[in-house]
VMD Tcl script that builds the backbone (N, CA, C; Angstrom):
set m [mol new atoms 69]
animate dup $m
set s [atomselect $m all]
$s set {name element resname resid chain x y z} {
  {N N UNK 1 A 0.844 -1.205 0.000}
  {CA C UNK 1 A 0.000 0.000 0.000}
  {C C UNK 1 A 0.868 1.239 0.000}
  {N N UNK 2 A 0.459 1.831 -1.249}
  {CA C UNK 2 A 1.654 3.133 -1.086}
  {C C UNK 2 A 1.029 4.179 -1.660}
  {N N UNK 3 A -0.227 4.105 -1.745}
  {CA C UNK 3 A -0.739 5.282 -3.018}
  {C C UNK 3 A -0.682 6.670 -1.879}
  {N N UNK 4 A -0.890 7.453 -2.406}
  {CA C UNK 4 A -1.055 9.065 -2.167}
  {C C UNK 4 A -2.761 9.425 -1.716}
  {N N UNK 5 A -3.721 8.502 -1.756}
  {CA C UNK 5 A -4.878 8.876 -1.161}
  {C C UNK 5 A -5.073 9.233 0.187}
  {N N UNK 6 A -6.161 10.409 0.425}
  {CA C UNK 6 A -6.079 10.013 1.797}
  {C C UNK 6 A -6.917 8.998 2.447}
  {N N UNK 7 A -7.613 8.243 1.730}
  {CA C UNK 7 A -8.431 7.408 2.611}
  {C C UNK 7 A -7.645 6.434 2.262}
  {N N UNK 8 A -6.812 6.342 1.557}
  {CA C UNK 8 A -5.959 4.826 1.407}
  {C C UNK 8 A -4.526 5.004 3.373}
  {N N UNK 9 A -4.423 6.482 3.089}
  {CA C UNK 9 A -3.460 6.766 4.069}
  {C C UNK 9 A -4.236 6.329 5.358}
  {N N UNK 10 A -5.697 6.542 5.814}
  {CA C UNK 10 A -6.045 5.917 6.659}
  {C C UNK 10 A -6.122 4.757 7.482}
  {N N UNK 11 A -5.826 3.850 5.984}
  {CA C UNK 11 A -6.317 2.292 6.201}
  {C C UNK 11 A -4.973 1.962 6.229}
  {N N UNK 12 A -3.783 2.234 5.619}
  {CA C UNK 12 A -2.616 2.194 5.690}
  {C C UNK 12 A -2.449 2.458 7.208}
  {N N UNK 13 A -2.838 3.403 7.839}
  {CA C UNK 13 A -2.325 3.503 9.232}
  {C C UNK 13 A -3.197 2.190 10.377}
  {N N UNK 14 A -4.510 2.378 9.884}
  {CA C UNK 14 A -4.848 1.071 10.076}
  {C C UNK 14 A -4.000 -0.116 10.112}
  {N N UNK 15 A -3.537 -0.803 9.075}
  {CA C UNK 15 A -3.262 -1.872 9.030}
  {C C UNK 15 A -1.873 -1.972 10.013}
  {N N UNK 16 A -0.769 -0.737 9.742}
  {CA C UNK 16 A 0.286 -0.771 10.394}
  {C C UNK 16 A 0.204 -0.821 12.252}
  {N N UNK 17 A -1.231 0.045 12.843}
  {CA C UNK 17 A -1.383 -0.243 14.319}
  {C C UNK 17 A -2.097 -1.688 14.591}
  {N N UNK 18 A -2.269 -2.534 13.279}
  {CA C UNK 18 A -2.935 -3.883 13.589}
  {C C UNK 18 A -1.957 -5.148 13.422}
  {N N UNK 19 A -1.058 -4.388 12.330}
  {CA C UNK 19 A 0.577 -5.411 12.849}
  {C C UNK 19 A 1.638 -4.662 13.517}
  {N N UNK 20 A 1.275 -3.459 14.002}
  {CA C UNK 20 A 1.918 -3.784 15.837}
  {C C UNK 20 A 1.583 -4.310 16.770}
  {N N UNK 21 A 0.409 -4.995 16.747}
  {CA C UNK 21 A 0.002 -5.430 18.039}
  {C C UNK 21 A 0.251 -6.592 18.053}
  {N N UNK 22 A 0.977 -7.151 16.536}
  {CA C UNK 22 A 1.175 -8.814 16.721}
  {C C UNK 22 A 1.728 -8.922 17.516}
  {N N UNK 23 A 2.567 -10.130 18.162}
  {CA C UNK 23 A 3.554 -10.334 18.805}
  {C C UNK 23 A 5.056 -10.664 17.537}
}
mol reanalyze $m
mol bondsrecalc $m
mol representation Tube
mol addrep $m
């Protein structure tokens, strides 16, 4: 995920605080 949207930038931040919480 790399586009320049901002609702893509959302879900992008999404996904990145949902694989920090892996172990």
């Amino acid at each position: 995920a790399s586009l320049g949207g901002a609702t893509y930038r959302r879900i992008e931040a999404a996904e990145y605080a949902s694989a920090a919480k892996l172990p």
